[in-house]
VEXDO-878573 format. One line per 5 residues: for each residue x, y, z of C-alpha. Coordinates in Angstrom, 1 decimal, always signed. Each point is the difference from the previous one (the first is absolute). Layout:
VEXDO-878573
X,Y,Z  ...
This chain:
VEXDO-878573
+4.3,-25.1,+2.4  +3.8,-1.1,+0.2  +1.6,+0.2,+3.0  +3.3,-0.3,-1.8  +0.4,+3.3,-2.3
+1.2,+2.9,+2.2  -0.2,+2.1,-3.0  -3.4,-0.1,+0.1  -0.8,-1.0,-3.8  -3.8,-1.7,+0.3
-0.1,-3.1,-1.5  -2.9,-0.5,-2.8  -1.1,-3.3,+1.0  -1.7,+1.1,+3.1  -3.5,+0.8,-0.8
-2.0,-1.2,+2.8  -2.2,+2.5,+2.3  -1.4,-0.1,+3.0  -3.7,+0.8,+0.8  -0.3,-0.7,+3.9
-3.3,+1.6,+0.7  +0.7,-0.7,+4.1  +1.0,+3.1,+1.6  +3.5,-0.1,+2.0  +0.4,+1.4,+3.2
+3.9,-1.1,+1.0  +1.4,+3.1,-2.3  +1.6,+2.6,+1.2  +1.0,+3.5,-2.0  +2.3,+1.3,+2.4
+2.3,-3.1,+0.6  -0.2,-0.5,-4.1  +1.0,+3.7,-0.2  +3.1,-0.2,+2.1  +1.1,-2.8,-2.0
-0.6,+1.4,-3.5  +2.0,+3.0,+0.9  +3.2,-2.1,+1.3  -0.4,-1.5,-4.5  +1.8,+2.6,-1.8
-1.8,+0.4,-3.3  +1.4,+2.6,-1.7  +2.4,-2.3,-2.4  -1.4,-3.2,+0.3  -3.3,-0.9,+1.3
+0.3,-3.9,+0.0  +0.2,+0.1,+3.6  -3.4,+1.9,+0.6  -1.9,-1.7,-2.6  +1.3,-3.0,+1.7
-1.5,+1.4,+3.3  -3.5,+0.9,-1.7  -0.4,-3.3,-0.9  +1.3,-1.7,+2.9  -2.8,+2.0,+1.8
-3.2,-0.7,-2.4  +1.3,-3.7,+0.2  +0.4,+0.3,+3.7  -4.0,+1.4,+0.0  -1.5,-2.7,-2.2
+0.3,+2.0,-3.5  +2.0,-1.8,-2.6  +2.0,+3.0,-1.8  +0.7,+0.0,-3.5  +2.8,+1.7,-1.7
+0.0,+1.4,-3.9  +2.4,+0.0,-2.1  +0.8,+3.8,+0.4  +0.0,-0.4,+3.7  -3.1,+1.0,+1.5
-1.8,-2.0,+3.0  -3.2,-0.5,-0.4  -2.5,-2.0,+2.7  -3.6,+0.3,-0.2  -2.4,-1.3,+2.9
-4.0,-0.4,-0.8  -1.6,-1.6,-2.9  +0.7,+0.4,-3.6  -3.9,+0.7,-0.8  -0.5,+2.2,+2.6
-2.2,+3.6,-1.1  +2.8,+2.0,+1.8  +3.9,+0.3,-0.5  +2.1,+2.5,+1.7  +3.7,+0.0,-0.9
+2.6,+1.1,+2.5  +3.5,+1.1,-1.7  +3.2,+1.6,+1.6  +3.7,-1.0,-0.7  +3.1,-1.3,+1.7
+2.5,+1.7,-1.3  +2.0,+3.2,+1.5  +1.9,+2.6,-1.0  +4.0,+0.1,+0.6  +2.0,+0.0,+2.3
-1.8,-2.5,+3.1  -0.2,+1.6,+3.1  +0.1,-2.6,+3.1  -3.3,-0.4,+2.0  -0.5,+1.0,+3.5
-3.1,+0.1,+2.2  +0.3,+3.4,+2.0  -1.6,+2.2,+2.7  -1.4,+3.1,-1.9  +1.7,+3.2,-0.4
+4.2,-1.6,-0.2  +1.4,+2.1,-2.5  -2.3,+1.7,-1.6  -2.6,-2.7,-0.2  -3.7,+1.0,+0.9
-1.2,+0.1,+3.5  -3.1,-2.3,-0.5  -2.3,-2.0,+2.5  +2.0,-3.1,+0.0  +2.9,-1.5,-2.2
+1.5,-0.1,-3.5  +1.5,-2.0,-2.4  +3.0,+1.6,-1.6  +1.7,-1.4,-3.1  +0.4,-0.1,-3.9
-3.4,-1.4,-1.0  -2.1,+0.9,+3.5  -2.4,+2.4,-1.7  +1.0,-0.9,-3.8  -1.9,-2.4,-0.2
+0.5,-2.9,+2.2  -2.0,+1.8,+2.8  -3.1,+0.0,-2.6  +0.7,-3.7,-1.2  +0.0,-1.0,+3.6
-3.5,+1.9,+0.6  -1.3,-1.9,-2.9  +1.4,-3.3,+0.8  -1.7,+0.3,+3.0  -3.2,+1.3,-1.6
+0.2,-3.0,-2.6  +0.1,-2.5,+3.0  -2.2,+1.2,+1.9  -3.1,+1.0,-1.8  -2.9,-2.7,-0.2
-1.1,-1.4,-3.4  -1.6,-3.4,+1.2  -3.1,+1.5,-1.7  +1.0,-0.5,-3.2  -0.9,+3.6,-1.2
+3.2,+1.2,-0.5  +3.7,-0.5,-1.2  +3.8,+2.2,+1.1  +2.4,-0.3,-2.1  +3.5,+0.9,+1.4
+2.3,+1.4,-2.9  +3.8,+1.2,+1.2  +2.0,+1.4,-2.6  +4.2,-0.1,-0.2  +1.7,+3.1,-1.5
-3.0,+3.0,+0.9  +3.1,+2.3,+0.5  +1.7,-0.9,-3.3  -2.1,-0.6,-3.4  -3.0,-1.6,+1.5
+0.3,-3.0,-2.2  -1.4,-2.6,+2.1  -3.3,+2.9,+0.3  -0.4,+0.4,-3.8  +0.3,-3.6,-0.9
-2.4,-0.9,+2.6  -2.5,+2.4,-1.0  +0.9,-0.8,-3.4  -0.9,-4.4,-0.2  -2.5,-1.4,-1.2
-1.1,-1.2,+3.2  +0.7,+2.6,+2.1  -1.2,+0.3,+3.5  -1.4,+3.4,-0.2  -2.0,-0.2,-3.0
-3.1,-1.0,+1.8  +1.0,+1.9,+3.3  -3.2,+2.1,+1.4  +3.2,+1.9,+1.5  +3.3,+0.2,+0.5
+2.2,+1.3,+2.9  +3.5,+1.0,-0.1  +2.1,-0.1,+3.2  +2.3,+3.2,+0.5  +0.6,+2.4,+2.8
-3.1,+2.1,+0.3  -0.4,+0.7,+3.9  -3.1,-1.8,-0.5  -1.5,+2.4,-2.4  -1.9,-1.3,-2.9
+1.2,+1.1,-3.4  -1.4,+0.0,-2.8  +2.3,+1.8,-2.9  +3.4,+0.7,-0.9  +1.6,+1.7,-2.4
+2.4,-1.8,-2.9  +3.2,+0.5,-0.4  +1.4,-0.1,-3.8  +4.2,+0.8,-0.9  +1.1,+0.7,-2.9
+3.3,+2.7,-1.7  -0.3,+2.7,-2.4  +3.0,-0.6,-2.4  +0.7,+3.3,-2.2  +2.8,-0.2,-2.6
+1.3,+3.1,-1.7  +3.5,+0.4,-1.7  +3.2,+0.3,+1.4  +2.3,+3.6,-0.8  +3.0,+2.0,+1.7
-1.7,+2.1,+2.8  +2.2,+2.8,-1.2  -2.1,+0.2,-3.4  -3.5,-2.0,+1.9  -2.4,+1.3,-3.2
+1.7,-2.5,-2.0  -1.7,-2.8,+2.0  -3.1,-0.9,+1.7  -0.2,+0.2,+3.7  -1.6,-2.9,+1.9
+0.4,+1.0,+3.4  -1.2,+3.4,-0.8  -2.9,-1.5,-1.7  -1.1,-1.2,+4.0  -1.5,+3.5,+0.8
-3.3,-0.8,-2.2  -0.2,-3.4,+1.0  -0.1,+0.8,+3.6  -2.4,+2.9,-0.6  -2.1,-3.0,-1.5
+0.3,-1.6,+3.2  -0.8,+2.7,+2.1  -3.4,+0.3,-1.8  -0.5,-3.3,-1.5  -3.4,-0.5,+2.5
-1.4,+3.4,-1.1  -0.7,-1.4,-4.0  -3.6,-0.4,-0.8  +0.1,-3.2,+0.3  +1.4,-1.2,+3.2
-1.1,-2.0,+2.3  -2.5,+1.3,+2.4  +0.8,+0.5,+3.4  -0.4,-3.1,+1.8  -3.2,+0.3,+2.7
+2.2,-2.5,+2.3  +3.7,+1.0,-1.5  -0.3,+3.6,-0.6  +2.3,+0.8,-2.9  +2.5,-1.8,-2.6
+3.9,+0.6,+0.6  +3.1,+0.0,-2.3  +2.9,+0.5,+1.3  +3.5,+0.4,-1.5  +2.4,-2.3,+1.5
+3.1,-0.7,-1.6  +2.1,+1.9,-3.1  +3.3,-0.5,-1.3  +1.7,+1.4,-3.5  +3.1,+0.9,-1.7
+3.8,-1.1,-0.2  +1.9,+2.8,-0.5  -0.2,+3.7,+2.1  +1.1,+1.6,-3.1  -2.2,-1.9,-2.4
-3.4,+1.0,-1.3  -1.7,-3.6,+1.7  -1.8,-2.3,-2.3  -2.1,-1.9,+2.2  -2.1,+0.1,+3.6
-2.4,-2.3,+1.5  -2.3,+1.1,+2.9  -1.7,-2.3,+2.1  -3.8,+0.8,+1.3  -2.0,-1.6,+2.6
-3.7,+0.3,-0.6  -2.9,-0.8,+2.8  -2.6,-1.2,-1.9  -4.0,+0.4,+0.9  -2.7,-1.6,-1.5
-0.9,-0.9,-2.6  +3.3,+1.2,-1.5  +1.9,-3.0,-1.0  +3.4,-0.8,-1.3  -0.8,+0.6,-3.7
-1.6,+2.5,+1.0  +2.6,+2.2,+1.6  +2.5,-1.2,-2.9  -1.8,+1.5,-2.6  -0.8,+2.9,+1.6
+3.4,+1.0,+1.0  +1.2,-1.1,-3.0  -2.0,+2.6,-2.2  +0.2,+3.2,+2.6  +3.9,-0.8,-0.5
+0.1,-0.3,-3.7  -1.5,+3.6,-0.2  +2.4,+1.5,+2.6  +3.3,-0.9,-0.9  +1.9,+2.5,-2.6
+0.0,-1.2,-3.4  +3.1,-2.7,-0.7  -0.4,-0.7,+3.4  -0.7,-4.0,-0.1  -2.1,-0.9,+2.9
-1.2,-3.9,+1.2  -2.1,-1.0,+3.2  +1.1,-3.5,+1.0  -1.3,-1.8,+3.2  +2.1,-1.4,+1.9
+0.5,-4.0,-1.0  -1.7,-2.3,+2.6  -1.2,-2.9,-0.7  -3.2,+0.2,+1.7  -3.2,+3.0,-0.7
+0.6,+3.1,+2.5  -2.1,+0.2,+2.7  -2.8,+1.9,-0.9  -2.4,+2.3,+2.0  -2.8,-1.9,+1.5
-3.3,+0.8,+1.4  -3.0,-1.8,+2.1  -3.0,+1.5,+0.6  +0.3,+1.4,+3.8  -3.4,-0.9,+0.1
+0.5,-4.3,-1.2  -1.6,-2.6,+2.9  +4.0,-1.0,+0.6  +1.2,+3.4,+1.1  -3.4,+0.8,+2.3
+0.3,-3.4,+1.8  +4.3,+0.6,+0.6  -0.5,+3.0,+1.1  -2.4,-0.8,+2.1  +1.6,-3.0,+1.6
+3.5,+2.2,-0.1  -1.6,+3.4,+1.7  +2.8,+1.2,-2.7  -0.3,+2.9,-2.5  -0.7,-0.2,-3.8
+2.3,+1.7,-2.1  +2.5,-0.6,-2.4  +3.4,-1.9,-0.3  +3.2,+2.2,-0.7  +1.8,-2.3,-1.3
-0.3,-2.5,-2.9  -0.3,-3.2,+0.6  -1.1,-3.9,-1.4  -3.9,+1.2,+0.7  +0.4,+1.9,-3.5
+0.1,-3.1,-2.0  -2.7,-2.2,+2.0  -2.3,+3.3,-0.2  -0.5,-1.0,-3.2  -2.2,-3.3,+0.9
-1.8,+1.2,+3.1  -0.7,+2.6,+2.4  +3.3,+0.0,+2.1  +1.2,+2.2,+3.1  +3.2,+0.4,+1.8
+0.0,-0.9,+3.5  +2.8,-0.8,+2.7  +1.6,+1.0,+3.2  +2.9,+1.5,+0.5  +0.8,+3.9,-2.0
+2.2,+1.1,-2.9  +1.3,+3.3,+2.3  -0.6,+0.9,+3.5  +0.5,+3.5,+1.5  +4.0,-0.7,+0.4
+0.2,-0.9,-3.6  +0.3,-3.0,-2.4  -1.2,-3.0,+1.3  -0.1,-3.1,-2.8  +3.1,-0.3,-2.3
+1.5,+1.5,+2.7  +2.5,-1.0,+2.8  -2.5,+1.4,+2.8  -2.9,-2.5,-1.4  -2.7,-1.5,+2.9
-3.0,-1.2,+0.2  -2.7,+0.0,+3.4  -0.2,-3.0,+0.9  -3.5,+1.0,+1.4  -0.8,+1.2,-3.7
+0.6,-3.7,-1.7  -2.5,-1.2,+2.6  -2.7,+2.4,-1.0  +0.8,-0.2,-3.9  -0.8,-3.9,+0.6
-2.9,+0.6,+2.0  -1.3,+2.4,-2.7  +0.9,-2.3,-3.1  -1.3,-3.0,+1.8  -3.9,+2.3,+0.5
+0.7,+1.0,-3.3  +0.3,-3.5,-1.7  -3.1,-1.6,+2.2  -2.3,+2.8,-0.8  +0.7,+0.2,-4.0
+0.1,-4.0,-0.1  -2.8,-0.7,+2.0
């Protein structure tokens, strides 16, 4: 990788990857931790790419970076029987929040068995890539039996592209994955679904008119009180999705709405914006189509009505499931002690799902009992809880690729 673009654009030419098979001992998650935090990665992650590679380098792993910014480092054999891939990202959301190392329970922090991590990034997710750096190190695969593929995506918290177009090459890494696990704050849980999350607006156009003489046009704002009564009961048509056995129920949810110019003019236009938590094995299309119909049939006559998601230039992520019963969740949760359940909230898993069984698994929590946690000013991480997600990846990798 170039050490000389601190913009972080990946330069095509390197294509090399390492395949140490040699276990290394000198890393350490903690001390990698505290230095990832002090990267601020919320507008440019350059600097913590540069990092990631620094450290695989550092370990005897020769890192190679694609041309839509993902690392990826692989350890083991190419022709071994069995591939796990290991995925998080480095990116955060805005704005970065210093580290610190603190004594529990300082301003409404946790009062925990030993210390914490605090910063933009601790939990989300540079807490799970340091457990699964250490994991990748670490686990034994002079054997021969198996392979690790180390896959670390750039803009999780944006549009995912470096996640689609991965999953999305001809030679991608998960394609012939026996699993995959994706590194986000779990509290060492194992999870094995999440809901989707699509976005779209409602656009209804009537006809403008003086609102002394309002018969003379067509209403759109008024035409909102059937198209929210579609909402309301959108998930009780005949066919809706089932209720999920590890989500429980679909969700759509009204958002945003604005309409009309004038307060004494009959308005023309509205647009409403929905938010819909998808369960399997609704999809996209799906969803589209079948709020597009139930709205056609609602709305008064002259009332136009269009569904439009909202432009991205990547697929929503879709609800994803593995079955709670697949070899990679027993053996996590066994080495973890953790719970199986599912993720609330979406994440990269939805589009490696598609190639192989794949869980959710990290230290570190979304909320605690004080409140929000990651995205938020008040994010941590126990530092005692990186150690046991490494100690648990690292079982979980020597057993599956034994």
């Amino acid at each position: 990788m170039s050490r000389d673009d601190p913009s972080g654009t990946a330069p095509a030419e390197s294509e090399s990857t390492g395949s140490a098979d040699t276990p290394s001992s000198a890393f350490d998650p903690v001390s990698f931790l505290e230095t990832a935090v002090q990267r601020p990665s919320h507008e440019d992650i350059g600097p913590m790419r540069e990092l990631l590679c620094e450290t695989l380098e550092a370990n005897g792993v020769d890192p190679r970076v694609d041309e839509h910014g993902n690392v990826l480092a692989t350890r083991g054999s190419a022709d071994a029987d069995a591939h796990v891939v290991l995925n998080t990202h480095i990116d955060t959301v805005s704005p970065h929040v210093p580290f610190e190392r603190e004594i529990d329970g300082r301003d409404g922090y946790p009062e925990t068995d030993g210390e914490i991590i605090c910063g933009r990034g601790s939990c989300d997710a540079k807490g799970p890539l340091a457990a699964m750096l250490a994991a990748f190190f670490a686990v034994d695969l002079s054997s021969g039996a198996g392979r690790v593929t180390l896959a670390i995506t750039p803009d999780e918290e944006v549009l995912s592209i470096g996640a689609y177009e991965l999953v999305s090459s001809a030679d991608s890494p998960t394609r012939d994955a026996d699993a995959v696990i994706v590194g986000e704050p779990t509290d060492l849980d194992v999870c094995t679904a999440a809901k989707g999350r699509f976005q779209g607006t409602i656009h209804l156009t009537g006809a403008n008119a003086h609102a002394a003489e309002p018969e003379t046009g067509i209403n759109a704002v008024a035409a909102l009180e059937p198209v929210l009564e579609t909402i309301r009961t959108f998930d009780e048509r005949d066919d809706a999705p089932p209720t999920h056995l590890q989500l429980g129920e679909a969700t759509l949810t009204p958002t945003v709405v604005s309409g009309g110019e004038a307060t004494n003019q009959v308005p023309a236009d509205c647009a409403l914006t929905v938010d819909r938590r998808s369960v399997p094995p609704e999809t996209a299309e799906d969803f589209h189509a079948a709020l597009t119909d139930r709205l056609e049939v609602a709305v008064p006559a002259g009332v136009g009505v269009e569904f439009r998601f909202t432009d991205r230039p990547t697929p929503f992520l879709e609800a994803w499931d593995t079955d709670p019963d697949a070899r990679i969740v027993d053996v996590l949760a066994d080495a973890a002690g953790g719970a199986v359940r599912p993720f609330s909230a979406a994440t990269e898993a939805s589009y490696f799902a598609q190639d192989a069984p794949t869980v959710v698994f990290g230290p570190g929590v979304l909320a605690d009992e004080n409140g929000a946690v990651a995205h938020a000013p008040r994010e941590y991480v126990r530092i005692e809880a990186v150690r046991e997600a490494a100690r648990a990846l690292e079982e979980t990798l020597q057993t599956v690729l034994e």
